[in-house]
C-alpha positions as CSV (number, residue, x, y, z in Angstrom):
1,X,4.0,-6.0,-44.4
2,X,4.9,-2.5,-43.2
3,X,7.3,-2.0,-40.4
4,X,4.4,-0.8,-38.0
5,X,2.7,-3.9,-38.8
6,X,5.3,-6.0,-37.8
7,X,6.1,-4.5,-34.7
8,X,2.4,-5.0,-33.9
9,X,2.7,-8.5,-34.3
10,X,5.6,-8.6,-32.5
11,X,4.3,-7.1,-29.5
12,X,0.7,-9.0,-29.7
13,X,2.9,-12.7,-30.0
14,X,5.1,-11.3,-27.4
15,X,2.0,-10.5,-25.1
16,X,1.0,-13.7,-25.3
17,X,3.8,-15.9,-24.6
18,X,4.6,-13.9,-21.4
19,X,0.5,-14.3,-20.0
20,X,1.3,-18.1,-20.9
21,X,4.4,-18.7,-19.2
22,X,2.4,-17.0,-16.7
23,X,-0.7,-18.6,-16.2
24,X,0.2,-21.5,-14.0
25,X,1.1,-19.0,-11.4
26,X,-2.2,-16.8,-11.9
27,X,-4.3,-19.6,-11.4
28,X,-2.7,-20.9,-8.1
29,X,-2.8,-17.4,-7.3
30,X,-6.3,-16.7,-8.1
31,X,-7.4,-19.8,-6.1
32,X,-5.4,-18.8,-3.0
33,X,-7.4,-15.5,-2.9
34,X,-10.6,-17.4,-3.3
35,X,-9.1,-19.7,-0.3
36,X,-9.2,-16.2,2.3
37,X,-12.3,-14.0,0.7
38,X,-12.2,-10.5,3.0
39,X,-14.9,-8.4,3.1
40,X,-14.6,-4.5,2.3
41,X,-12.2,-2.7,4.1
42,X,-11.3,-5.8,5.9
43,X,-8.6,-7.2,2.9
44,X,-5.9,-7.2,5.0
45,X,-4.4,-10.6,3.7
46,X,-5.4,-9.8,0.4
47,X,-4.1,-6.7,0.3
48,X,-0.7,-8.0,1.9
49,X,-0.7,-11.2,-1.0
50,X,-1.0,-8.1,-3.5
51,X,2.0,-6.4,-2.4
52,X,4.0,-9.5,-2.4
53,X,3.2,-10.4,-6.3
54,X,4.3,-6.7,-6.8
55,X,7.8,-7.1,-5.2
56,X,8.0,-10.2,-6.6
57,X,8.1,-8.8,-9.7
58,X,9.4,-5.1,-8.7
59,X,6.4,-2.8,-9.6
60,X,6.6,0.1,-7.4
61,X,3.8,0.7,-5.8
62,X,1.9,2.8,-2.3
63,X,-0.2,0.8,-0.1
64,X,-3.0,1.6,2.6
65,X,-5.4,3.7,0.6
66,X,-9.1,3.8,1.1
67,X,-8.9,2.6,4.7
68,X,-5.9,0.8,4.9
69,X,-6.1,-2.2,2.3
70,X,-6.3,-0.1,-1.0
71,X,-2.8,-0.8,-3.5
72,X,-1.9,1.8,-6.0
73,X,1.0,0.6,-8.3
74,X,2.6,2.3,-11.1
75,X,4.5,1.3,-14.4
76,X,6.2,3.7,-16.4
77,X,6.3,3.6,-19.9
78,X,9.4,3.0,-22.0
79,X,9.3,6.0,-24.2
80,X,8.2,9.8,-23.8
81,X,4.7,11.6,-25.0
82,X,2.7,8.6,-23.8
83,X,-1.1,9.1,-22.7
84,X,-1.1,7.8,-19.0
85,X,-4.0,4.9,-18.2
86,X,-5.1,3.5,-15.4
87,X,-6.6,-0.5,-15.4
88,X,-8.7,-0.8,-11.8
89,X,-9.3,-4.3,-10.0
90,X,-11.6,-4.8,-6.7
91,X,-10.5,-8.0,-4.4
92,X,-13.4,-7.8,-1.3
93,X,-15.6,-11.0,-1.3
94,X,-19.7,-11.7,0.1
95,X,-20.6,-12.6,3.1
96,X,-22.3,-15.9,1.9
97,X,-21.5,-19.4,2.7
98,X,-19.7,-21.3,-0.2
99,X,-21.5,-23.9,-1.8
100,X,-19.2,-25.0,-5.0
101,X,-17.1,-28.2,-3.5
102,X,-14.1,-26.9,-5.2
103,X,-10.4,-27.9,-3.5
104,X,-9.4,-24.5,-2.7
105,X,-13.2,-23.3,-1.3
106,X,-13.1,-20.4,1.5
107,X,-11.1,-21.5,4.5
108,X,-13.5,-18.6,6.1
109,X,-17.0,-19.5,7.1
110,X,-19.4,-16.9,5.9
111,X,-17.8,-14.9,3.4
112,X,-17.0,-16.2,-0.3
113,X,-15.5,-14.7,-3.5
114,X,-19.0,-14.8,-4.9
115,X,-18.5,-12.1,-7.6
116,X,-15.5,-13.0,-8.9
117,X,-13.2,-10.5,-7.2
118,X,-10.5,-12.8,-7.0
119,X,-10.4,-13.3,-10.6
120,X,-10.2,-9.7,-11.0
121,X,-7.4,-9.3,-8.3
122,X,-5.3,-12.5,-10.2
123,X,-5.7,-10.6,-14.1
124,X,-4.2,-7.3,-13.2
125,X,-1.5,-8.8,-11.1
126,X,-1.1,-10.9,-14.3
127,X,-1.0,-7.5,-16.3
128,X,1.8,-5.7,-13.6
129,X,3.8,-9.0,-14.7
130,X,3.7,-8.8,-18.3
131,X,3.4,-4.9,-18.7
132,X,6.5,-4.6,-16.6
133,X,9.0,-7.3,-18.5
134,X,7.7,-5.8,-21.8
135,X,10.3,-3.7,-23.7
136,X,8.0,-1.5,-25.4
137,X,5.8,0.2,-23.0
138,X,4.5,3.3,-24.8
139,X,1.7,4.4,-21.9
140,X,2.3,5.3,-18.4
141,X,0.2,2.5,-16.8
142,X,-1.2,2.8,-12.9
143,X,-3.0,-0.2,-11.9
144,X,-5.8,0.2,-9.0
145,X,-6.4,-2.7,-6.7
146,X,-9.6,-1.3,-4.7
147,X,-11.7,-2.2,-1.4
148,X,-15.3,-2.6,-0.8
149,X,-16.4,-2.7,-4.3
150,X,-19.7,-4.7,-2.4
151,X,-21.5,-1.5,-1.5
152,X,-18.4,0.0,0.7
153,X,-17.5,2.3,-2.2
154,X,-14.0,1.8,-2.0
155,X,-13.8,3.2,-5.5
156,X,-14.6,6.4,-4.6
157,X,-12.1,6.1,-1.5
158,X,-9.6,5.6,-3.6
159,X,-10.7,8.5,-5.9
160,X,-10.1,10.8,-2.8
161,X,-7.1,9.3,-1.9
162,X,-5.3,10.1,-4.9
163,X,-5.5,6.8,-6.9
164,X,-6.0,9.2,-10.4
165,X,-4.7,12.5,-10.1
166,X,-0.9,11.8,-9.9
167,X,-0.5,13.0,-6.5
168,X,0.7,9.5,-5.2
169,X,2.5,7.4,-7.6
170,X,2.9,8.4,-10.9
171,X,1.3,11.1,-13.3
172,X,-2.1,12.0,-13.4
173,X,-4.3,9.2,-15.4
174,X,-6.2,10.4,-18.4
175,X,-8.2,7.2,-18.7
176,X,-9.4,4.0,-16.8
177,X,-10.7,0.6,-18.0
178,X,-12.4,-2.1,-15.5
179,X,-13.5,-5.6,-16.2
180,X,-15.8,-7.7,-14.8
181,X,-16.2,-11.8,-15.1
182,X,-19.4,-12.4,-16.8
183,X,-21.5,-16.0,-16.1
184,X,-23.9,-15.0,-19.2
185,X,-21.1,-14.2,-21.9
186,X,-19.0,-16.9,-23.8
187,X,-15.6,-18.2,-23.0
188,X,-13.4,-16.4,-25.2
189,X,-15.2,-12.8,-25.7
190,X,-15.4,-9.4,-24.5
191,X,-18.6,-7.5,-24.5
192,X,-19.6,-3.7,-23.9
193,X,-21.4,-0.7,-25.2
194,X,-21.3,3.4,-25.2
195,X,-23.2,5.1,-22.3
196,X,-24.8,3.5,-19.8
197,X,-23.9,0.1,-18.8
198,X,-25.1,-0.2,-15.4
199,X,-27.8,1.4,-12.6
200,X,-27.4,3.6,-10.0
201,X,-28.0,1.6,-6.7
202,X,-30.1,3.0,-4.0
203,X,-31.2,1.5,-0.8
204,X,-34.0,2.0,1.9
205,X,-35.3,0.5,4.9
206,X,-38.8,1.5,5.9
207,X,-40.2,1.3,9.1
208,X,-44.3,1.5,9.9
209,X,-45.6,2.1,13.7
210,X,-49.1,1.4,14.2
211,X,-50.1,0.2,17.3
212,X,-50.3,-3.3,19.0
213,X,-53.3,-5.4,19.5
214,X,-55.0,-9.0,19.9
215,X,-55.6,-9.9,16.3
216,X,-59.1,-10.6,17.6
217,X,-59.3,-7.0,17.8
218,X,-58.3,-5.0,15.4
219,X,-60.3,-1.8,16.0
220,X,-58.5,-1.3,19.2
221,X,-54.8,-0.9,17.6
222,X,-53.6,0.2,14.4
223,X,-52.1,-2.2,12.3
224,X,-48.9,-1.7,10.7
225,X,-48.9,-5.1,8.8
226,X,-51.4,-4.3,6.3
227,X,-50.0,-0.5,5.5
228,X,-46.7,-1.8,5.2
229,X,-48.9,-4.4,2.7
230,X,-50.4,-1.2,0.4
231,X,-46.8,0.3,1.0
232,X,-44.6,-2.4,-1.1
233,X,-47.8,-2.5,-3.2
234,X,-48.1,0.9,-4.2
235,X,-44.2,1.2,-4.8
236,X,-44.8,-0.8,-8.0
237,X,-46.4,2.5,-9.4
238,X,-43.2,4.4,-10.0
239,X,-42.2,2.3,-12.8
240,X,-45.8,2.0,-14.3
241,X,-47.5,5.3,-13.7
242,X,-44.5,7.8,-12.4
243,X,-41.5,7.6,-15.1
244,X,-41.5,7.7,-19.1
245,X,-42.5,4.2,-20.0
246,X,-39.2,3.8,-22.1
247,X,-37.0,4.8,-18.7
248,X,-35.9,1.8,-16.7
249,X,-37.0,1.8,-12.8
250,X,-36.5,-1.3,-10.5
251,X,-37.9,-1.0,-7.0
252,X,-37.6,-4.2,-5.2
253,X,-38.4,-5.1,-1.8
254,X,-36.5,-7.4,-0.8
255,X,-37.5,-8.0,2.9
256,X,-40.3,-7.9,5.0
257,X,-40.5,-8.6,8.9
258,X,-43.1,-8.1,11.2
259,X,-44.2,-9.3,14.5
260,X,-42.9,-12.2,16.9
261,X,-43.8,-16.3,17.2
262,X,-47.6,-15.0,18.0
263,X,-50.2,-15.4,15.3
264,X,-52.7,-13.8,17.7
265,X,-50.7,-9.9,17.9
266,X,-50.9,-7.5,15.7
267,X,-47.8,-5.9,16.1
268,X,-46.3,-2.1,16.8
269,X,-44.2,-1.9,13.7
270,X,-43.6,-3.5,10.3
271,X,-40.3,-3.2,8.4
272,X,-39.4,-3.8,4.9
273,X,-35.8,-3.2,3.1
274,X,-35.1,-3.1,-0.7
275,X,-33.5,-1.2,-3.3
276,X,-34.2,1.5,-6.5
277,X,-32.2,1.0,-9.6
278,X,-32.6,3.8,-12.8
279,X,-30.3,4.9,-15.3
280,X,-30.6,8.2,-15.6
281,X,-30.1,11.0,-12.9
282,X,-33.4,12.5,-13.7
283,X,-35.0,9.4,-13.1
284,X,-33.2,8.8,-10.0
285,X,-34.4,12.0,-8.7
286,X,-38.0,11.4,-9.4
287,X,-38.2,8.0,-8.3
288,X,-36.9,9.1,-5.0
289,X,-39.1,12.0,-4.1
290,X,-42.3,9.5,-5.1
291,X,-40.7,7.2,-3.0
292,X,-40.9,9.0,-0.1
293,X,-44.3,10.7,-0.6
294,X,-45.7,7.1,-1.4
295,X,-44.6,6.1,1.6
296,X,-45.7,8.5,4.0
297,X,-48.5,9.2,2.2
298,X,-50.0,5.4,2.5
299,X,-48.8,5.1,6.1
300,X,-50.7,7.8,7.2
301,X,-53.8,6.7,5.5
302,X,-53.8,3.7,7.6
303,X,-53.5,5.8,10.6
304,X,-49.6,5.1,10.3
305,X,-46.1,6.6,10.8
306,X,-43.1,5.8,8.7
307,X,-39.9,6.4,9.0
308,X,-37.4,5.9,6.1
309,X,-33.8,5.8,5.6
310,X,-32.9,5.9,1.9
311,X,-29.2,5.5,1.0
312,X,-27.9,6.9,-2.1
313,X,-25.8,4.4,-3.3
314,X,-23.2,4.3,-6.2
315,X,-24.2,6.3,-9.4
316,X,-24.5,5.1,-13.3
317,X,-21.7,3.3,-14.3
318,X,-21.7,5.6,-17.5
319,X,-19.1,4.4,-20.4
320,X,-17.4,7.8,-22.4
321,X,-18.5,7.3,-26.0
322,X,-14.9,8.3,-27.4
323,X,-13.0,5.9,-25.0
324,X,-15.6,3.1,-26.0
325,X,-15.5,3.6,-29.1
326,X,-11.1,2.9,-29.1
327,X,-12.0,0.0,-26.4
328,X,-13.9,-1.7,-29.6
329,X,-11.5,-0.6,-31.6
330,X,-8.4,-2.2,-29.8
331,X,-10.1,-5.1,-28.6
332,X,-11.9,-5.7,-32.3
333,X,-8.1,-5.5,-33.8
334,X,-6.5,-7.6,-31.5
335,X,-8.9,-10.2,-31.2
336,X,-10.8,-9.8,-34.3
337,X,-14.9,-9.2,-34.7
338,X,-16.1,-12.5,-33.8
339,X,-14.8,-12.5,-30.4
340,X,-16.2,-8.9,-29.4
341,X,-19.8,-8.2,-28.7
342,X,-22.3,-5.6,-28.0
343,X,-24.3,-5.4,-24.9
344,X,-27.9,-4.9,-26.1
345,X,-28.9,-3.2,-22.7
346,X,-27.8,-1.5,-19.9
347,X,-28.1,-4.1,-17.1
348,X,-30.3,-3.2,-13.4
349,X,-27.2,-3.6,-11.4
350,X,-24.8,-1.6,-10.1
351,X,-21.1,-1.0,-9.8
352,X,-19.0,1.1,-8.1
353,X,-16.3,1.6,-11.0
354,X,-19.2,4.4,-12.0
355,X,-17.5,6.9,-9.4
356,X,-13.9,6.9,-11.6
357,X,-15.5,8.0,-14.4
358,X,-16.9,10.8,-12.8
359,X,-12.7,11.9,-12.8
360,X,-11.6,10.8,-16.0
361,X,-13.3,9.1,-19.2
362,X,-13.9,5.6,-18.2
363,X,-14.7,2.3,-20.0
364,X,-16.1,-0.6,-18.0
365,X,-16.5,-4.2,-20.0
366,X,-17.5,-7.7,-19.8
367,X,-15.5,-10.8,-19.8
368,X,-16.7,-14.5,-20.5
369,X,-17.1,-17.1,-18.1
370,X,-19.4,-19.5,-19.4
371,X,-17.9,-22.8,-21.3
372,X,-19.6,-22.9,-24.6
373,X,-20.2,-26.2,-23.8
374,X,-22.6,-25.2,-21.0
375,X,-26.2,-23.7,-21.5
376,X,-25.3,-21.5,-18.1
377,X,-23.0,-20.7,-15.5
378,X,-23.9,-19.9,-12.0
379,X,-24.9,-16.5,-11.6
380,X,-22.2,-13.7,-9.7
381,X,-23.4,-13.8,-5.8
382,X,-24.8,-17.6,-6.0
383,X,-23.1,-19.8,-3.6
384,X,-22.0,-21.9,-6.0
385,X,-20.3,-19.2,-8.5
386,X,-16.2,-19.7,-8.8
387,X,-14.5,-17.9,-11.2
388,X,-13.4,-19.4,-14.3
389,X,-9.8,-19.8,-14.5
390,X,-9.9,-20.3,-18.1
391,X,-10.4,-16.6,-18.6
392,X,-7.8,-15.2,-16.7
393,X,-5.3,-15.0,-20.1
394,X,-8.0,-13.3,-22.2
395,X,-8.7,-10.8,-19.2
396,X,-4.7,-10.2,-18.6
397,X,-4.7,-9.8,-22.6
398,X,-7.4,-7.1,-23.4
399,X,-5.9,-5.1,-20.1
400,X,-2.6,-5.3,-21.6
401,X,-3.8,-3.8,-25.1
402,X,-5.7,-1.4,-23.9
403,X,-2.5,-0.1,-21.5
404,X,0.2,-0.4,-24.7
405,X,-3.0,0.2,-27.5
């Protein structure tokens, strides 16, 4: 065995003894964050329970970024000439009631750790505790614990604040890995691919004024009921007449209200929310302007008005083809090729981890959650999802080797 070899080996068996000896305290970690699940830009406890685990362990670290709850904390490496990488977390939670029975459930009625944010949270702060006892540290390492990941865009707050350019804590980053928990993937694997993992995310609400009448008699209002019916309707034709058959275009409504307790009014409005979801900026373009002429077009044909507010949400998450390629590479040779898979296909939702990569190649990748046991595992925002604790050591693991790899 050559010398680089065994210094490999030493470093991988050294990795994980340290997660091990570890893990006890991750998962009672990981369950007291699921115990207070904050909504974005409200992680104050969070946030504070962050900070402690860091001095606990002496990472340095700068606090109240992106609003106030944001953690930036850095680790320096052990030798010179390292290439600095950053290794991002999000810790805000759903505003849905928990349903899962577990012990440790939400102590706060309403909100949940439905996506698995606390999971995320516990693996890096497992990472700042290995990566900073380890004696050879060859990267600069910044870890970013983000808000509002649940449509606040805290990752782009954090972006603005500083969190990669070196102008906080640290030197500038030169590249950035996230992870998600995945209920669909195996126990025990990793999964990615090059280019576009995930949609761009935009919302709308639509409102249509007609005018108000007795159902009885319709030809004396105008009813916004039935153009807000042709509306949704005629959305569907973005997808199958509008874009390139092989681009990928979601519009979903998602909710439709109209009128009172009456089923004798016709009402003065109708109002319907949803959202668009393409992969390709091109596509996003063109599905919004036929969006809007749909829309205003079909209103007015029914002697309707519409008003629309469309929210550009967070962009492609967009993996860099060289970066993915060395993800595979050092997850592949630390974990061998039977524990690494290839997602097939991007996948319609969204994540706001897209908005680091427009700074600095980024590589966003999948971590297992279901038992192999199982045939499924509740989906991310179900009310009875709970991370698995079982994967927080794989998830400390691949973070660590792609900080030291």
């Amino acid at each position: 065995m050559r010398m680089k070899d065994t210094a490999v080996t030493k470093t991988s068996t050294s990795l994980k003894a340290r997660i091990e000896a570890d893990l006890d305290h991750l998962v009672a970690l990981r369950r007291d964050l699921h115990r207070i699940p904050e909504l974005g830009y409200q992680e104050t406890l969070t946030s504070a329970r962050i900070r402690e685990e860091l001095d606990l362990v002496g990472v340095q670290y700068i606090a109240d970024l992106a609003g106030g709850t944001g953690v930036l904390a850095h680790i320096p490496a052990t030798t010179d000439g390292g290439s600095p990488v950053a290794l991002r977390a999000d810790m805000d939670a759903l505003p849905l009631d928990e349903h899962t029975g577990v012990p440790y459930a939400s102590t706060h009625e309403g909100r949940m750790h439905a996506c698995g944010h606390d999971g995320h949270t516990a693996i890096l702060i497992g990472v700042a505790r290995t990566l900073n006892n380890l004696e050879n540290r060859p990267n600069p390492v910044t870890l970013v614990f983000q808000p509002a990941e649940e449509g606040g865009g805290g990752g782009q707050r954090m972006c603005a604040d500083g969190a990669l350019d070196g102008s906080r804590i640290g030197p500038r980053v030169e590249r950035i890995f996230g992870l998600h928990g995945w209920p669909a993937l195996e126990l025990g694997r990793v999964a990615s691919k090059t280019g576009e993992l995930l949609a761009s995310t935009d919302g709308f609400i639509v409102t249509i004024k007609g005018k108000q009448t007795h159902a009885a008699m319709p030809h004396l209002g105008i009813d916004p009921v039935v153009a807000c019916a042709q509306c949704i309707s005629s959305l569907q034709s973005i997808a199958s007449r509008c874009a390139d058959p092989l681009d990928s275009v979601v519009c979903s409504v998602t909710a439709v209200h109209a009128g009172g307790t009456a089923h004798n009014v016709i009402p003065e409005s109708a109002r319907f929310i949803g959202t668009v979801r393409t992969l390709r900026n091109e596509v996003r373009e063109l599905a919004k302007e036929r969006f809007h002429e749909i829309i205003h077009h079909v209103a007015r044909a029914h002697q309707c008005h519409a008003e629309i507010e469309y929210k550009e949400g967070y962009p492609v998450t967009h993996n860099e083809p060289a970066l993915t390629d060395s993800w595979f590479a050092a997850v592949r040779g630390h974990f061998g090729d039977d524990r690494v898979g290839v997602v097939e296909r991007p996948i319609m939702g969204g994540e706001d981890f897209s908005y680091y990569g427009h700074h600095v190649p980024a590589c966003f990748f999948f971590l297992g959650l279901k038992p192999e046991s199982q045939d499924s595992y509740p989906s991310l925002h179900a009310p009875d999802f709970d991370f698995n604790d079982d994967a927080i050591a794989m998830g400390v693991e691949a973070m660590c080797q792609l900080a030291i790899g």
